[in-house]
C-alpha positions as protocol buffer text, in pm:
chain_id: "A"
residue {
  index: 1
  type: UNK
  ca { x: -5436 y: 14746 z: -3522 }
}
residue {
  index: 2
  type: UNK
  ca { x: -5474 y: 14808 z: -3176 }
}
residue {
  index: 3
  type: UNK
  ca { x: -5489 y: 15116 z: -3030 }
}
residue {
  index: 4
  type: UNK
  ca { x: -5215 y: 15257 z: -2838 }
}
residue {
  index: 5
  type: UNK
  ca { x: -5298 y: 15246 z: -2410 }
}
residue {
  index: 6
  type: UNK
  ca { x: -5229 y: 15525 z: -2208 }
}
residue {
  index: 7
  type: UNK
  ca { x: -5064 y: 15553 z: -1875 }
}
residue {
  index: 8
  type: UNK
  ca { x: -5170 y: 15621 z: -1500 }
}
residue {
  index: 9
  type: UNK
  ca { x: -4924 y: 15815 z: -1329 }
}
residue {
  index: 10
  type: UNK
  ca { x: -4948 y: 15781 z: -951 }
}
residue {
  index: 11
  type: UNK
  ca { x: -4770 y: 16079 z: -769 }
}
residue {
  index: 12
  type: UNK
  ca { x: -4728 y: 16036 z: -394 }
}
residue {
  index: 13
  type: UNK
  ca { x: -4565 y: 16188 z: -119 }
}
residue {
  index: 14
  type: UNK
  ca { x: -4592 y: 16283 z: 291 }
}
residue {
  index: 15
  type: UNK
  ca { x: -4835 y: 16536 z: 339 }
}
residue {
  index: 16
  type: UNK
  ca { x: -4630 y: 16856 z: 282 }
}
residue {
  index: 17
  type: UNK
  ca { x: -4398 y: 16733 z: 28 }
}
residue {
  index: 18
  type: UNK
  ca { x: -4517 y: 16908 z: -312 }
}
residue {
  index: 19
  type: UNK
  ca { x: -4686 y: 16590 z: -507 }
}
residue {
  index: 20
  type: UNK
  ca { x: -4978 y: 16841 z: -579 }
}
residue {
  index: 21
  type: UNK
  ca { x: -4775 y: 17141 z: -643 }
}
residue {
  index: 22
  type: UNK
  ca { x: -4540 y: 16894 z: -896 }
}
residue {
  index: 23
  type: UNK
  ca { x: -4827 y: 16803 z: -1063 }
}
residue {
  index: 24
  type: UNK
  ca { x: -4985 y: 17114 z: -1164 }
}
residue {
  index: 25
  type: UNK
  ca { x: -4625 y: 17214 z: -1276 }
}
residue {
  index: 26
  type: UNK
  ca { x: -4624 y: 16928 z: -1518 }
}
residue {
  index: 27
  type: UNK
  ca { x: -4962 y: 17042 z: -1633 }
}
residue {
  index: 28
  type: UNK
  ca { x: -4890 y: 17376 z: -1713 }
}
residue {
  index: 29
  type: UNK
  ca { x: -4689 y: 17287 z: -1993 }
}
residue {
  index: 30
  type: UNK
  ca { x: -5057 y: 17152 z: -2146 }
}
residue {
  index: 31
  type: UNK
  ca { x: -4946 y: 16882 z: -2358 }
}
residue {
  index: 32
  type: UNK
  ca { x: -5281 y: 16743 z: -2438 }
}
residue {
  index: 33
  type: UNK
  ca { x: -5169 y: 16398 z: -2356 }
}
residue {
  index: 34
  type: UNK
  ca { x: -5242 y: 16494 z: -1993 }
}
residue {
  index: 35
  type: UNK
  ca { x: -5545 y: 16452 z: -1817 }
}
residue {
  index: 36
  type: UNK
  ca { x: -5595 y: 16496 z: -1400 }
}
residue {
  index: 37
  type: UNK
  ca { x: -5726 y: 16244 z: -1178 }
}
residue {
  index: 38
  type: UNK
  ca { x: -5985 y: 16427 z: -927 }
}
residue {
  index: 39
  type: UNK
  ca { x: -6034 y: 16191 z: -620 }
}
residue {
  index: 40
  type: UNK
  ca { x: -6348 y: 16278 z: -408 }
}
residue {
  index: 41
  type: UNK
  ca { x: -6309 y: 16318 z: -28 }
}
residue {
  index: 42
  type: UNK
  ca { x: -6487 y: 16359 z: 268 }
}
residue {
  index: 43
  type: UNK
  ca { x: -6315 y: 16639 z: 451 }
}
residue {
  index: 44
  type: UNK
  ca { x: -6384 y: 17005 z: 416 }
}
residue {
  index: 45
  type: UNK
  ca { x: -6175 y: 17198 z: 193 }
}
residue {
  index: 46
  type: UNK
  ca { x: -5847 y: 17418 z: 268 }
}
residue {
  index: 47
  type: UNK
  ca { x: -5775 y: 17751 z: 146 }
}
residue {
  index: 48
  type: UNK
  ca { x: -5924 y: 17823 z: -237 }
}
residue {
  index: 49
  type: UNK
  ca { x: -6002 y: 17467 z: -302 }
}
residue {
  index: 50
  type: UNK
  ca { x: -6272 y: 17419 z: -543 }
}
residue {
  index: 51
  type: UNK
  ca { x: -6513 y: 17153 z: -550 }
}
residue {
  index: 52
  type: UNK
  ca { x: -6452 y: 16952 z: -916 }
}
residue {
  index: 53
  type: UNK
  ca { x: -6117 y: 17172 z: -982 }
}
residue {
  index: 54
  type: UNK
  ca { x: -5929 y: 17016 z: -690 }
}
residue {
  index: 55
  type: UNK
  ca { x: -6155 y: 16745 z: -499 }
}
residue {
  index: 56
  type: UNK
  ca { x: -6498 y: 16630 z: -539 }
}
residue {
  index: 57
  type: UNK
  ca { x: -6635 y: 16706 z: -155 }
}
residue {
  index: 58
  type: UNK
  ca { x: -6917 y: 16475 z: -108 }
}
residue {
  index: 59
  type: UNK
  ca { x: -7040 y: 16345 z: 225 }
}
residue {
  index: 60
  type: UNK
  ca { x: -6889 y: 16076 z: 437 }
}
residue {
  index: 61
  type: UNK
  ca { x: -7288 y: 15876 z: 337 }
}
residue {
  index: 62
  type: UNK
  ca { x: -7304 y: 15957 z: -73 }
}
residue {
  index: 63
  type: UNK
  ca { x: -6851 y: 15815 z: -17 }
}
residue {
  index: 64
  type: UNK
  ca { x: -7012 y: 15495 z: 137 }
}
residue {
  index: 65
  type: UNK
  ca { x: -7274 y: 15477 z: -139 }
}
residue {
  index: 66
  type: UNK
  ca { x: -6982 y: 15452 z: -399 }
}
residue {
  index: 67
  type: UNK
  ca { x: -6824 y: 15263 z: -240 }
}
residue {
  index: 68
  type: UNK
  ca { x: -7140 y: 15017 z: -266 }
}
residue {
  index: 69
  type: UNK
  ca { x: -7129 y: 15037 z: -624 }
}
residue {
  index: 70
  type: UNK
  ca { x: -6786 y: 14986 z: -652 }
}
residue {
  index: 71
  type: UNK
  ca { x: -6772 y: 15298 z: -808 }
}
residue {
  index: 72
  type: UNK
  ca { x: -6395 y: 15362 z: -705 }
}
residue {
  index: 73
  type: UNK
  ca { x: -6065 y: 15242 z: -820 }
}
residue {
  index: 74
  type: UNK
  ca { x: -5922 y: 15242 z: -431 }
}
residue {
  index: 75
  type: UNK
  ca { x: -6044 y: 15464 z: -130 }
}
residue {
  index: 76
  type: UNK
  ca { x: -5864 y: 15467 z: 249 }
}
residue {
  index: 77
  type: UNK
  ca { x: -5941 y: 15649 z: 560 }
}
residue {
  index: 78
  type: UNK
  ca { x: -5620 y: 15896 z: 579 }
}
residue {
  index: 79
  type: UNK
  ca { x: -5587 y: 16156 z: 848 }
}
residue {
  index: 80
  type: UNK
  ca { x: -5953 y: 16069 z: 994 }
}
residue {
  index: 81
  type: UNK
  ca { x: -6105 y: 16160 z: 604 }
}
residue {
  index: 82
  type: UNK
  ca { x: -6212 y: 15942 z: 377 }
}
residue {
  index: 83
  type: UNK
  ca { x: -6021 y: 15991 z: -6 }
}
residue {
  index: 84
  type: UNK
  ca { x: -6111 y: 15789 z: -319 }
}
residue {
  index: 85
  type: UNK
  ca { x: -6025 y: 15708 z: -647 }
}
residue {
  index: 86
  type: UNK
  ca { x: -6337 y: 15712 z: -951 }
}
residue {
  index: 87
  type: UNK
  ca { x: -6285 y: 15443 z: -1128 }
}
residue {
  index: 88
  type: UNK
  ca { x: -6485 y: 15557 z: -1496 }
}
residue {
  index: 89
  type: UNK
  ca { x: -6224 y: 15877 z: -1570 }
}
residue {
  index: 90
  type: UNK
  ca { x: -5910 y: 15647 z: -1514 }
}
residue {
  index: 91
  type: UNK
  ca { x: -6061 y: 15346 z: -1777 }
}
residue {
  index: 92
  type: UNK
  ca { x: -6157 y: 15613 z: -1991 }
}
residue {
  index: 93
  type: UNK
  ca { x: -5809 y: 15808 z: -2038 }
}
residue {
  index: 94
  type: UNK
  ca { x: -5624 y: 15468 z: -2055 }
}
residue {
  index: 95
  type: UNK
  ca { x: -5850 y: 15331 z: -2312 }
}
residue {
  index: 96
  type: UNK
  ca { x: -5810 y: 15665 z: -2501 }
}
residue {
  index: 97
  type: UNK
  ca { x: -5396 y: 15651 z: -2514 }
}
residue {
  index: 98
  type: UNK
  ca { x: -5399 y: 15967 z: -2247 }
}
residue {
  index: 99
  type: UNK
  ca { x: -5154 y: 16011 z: -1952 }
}
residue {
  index: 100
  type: UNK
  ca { x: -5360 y: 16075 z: -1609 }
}
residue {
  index: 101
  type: UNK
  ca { x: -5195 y: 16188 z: -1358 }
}
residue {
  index: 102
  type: UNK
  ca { x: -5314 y: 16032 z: -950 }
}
residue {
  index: 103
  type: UNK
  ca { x: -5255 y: 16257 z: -667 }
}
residue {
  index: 104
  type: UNK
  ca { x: -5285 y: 15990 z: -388 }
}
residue {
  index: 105
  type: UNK
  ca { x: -5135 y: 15843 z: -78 }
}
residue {
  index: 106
  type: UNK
  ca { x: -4877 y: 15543 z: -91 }
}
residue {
  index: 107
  type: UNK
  ca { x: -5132 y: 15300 z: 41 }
}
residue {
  index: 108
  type: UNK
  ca { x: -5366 y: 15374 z: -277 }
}
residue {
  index: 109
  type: UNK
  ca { x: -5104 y: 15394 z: -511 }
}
residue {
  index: 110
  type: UNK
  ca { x: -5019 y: 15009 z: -422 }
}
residue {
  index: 111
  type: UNK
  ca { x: -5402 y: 14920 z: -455 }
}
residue {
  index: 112
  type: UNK
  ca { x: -5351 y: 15083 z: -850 }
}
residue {
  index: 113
  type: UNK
  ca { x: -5041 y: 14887 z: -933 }
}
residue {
  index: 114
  type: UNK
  ca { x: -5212 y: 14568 z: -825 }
}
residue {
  index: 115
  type: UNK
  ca { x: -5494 y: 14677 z: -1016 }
}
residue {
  index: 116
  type: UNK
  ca { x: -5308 y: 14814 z: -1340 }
}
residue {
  index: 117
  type: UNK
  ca { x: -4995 y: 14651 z: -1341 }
}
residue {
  index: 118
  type: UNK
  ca { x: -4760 y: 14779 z: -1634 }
}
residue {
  index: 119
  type: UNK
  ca { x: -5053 y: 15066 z: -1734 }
}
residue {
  index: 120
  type: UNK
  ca { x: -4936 y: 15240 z: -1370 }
}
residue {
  index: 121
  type: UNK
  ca { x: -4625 y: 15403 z: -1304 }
}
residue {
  index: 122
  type: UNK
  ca { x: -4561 y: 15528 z: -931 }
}
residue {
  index: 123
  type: UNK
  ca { x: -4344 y: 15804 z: -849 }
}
residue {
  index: 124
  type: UNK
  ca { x: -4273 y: 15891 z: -461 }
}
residue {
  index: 125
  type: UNK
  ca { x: -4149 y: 16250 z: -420 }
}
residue {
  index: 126
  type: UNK
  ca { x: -3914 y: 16276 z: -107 }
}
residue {
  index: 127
  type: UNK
  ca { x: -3907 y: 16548 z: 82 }
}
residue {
  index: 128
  type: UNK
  ca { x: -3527 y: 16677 z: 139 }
}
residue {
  index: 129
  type: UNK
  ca { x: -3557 y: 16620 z: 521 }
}
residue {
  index: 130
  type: UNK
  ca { x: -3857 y: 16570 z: 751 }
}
residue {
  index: 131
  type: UNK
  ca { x: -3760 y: 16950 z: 880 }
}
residue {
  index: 132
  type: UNK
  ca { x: -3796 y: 17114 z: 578 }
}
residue {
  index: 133
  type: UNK
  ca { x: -4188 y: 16905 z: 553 }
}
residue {
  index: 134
  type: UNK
  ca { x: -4270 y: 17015 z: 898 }
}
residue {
  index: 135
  type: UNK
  ca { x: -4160 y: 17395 z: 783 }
}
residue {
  index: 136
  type: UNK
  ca { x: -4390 y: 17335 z: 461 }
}
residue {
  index: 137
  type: UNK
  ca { x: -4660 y: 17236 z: 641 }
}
residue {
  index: 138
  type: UNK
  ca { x: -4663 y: 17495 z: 919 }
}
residue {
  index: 139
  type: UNK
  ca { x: -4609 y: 17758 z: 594 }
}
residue {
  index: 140
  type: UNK
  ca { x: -4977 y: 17674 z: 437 }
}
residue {
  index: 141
  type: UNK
  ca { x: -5156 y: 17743 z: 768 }
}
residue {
  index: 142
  type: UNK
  ca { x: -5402 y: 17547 z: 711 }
}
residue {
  index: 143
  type: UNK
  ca { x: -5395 y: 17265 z: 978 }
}
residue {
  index: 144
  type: UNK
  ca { x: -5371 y: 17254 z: 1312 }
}
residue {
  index: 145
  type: UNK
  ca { x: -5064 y: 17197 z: 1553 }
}
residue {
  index: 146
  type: UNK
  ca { x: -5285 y: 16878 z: 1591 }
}
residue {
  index: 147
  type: UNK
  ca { x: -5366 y: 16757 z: 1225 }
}
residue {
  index: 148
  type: UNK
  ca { x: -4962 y: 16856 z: 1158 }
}
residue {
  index: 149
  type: UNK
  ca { x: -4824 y: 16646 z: 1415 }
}
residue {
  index: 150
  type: UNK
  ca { x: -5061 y: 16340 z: 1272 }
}
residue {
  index: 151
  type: UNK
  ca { x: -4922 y: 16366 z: 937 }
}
residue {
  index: 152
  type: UNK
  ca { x: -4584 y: 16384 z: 1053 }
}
residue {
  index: 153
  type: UNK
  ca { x: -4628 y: 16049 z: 1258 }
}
residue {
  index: 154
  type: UNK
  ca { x: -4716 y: 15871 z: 915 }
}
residue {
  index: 155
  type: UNK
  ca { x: -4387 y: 15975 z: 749 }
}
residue {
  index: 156
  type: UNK
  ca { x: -4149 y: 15717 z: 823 }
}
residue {
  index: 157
  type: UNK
  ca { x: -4506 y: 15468 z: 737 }
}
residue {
  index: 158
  type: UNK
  ca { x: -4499 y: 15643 z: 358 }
}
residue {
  index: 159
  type: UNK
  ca { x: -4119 y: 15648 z: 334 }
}
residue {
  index: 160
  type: UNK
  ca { x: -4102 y: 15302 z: 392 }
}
residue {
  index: 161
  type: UNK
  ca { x: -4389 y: 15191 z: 152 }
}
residue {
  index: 162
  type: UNK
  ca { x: -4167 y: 15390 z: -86 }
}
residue {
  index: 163
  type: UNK
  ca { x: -3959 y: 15111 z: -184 }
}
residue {
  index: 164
  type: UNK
  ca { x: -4220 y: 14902 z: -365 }
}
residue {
  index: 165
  type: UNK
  ca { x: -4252 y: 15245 z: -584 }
}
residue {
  index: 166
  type: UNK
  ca { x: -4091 y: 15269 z: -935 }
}
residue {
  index: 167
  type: UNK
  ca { x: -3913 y: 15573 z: -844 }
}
residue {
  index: 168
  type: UNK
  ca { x: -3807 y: 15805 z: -559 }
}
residue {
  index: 169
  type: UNK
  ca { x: -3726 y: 16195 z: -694 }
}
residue {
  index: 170
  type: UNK
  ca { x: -3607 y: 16381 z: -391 }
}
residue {
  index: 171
  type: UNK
  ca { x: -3754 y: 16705 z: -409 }
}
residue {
  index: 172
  type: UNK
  ca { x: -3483 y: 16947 z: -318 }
}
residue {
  index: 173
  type: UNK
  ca { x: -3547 y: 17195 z: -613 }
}
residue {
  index: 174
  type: UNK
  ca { x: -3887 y: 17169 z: -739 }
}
residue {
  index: 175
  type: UNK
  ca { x: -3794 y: 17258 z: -1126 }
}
residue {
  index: 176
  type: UNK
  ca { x: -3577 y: 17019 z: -1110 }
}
residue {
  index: 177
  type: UNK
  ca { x: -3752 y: 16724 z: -967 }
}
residue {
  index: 178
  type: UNK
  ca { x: -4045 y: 16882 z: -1244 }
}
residue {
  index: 179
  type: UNK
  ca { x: -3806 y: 16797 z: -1529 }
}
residue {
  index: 180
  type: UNK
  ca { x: -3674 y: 16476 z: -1371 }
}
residue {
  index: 181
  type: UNK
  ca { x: -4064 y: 16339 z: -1331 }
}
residue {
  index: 182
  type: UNK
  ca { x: -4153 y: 16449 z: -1665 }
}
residue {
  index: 183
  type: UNK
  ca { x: -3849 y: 16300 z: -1823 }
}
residue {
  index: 184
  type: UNK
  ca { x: -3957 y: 15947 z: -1641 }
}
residue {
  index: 185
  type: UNK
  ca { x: -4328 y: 15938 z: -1777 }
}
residue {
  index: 186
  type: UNK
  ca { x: -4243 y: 16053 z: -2095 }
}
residue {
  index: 187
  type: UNK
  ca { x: -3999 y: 15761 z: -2137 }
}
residue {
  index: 188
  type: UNK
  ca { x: -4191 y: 15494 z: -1988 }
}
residue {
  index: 189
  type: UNK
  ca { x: -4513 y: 15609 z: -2223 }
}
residue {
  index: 190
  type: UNK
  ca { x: -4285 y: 15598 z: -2522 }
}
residue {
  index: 191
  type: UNK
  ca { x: -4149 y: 15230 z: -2448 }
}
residue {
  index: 192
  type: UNK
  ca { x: -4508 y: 15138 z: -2408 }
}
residue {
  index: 193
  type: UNK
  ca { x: -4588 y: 15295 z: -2711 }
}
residue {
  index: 194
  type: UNK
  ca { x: -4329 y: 15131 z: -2907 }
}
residue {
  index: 195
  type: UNK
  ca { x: -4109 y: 15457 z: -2880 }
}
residue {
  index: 196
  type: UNK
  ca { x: -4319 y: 15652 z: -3143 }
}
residue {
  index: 197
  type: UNK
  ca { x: -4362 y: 16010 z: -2951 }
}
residue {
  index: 198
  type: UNK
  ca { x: -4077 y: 16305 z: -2889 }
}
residue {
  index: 199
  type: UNK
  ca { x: -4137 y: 16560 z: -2667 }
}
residue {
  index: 200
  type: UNK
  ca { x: -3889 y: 16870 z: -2604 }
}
């Protein structure tokens, strides 16, 4: 019998607009069907981010060297950084009937749902107004008036992209767009599946 494939969740939204902090929600409630996808980058990192917890930080040469070896899954230049995708841990959890969750920008996520078809689903998380982002992103203090106003200017790019997503959860309460995302992967895992899990 063949053995049940897993699903790649791809979780995107404007900078700002709680993808990450919806993600780690979902994780606390340690299901061991879930698994995180850690992309490695090229830009320094913010706050109390730790190096193989949140990112891999490598250098802008060793991202070019994987990129070589076709060592990722996708990888774009976003924001004037470089961000990719390892290819090995996503195969792996698929193969193995896990959920793994992506943390990546809309142009990615497309490159995945080429690549993965009906193993992928992509969920956009939209921010309640482009206010309340700008407010979110001045509240983490950790970019400049500079870096902020560049991720702002790619909005309207991401929301548009949006539409070739499988969903849009506007994020206007964050335990409630929590449930509503879990609800959706749990569902489309199960039809894969054949229907054979409950969760509560």
């Amino acid at each position: 019998m063949q053995a049940k494939r897993g699903l790649l969740v791809v979780i995107s939204a404007p900078s700002g607009g709680g993808k990450t902090t919806v993600i780690h929600e979902i994780l606390k409630t340690n299901d061991d069907l879930f698994q995180y996808s850690i992309s490695a980058t090229t830009r320094k990192p913010r706050g109390r981010e730790q190096d193989g917890v949140d990112y891999y930080f490598i250098s802008e040469e060793e991202f070019k060297r994987r990129i070589e070896a076709s060592e990722f899954i996708e990888w774009a230049r976003v924001h004037g950084h470089y961000y990719g995708t390892p290819k090995k841990p996503i195969d792996d959890a698929i193969s193995s009937g896990k959920i793994i969750f992506l943390d990546i920008d809309v142009q990615g996520g497309l490159e995945v749902k080429k690549k993965y078809g009906d193993d992928a689903l992509l969920i956009f998380i939209m921010p309640p107004s482009i206010e309340e982002l700008e407010k979110r992103l001045r509240g983490r203090k950790t970019e400049s008036d500079e870096e902020i106003a560049r991720r702002l200017a790619a909005v309207p790019v991401e929301i548009e992209k949006s539409k070739y997503y499988d969903a849009v959860v506007v994020n206007n309460d964050l335990s409630e767009t929590v449930r509503k995302v879990k609800d959706m992967i749990y569902k489309t895992y199960q039809a894969k599946a054949g229907g054979s899990r409950a969760h509560d």
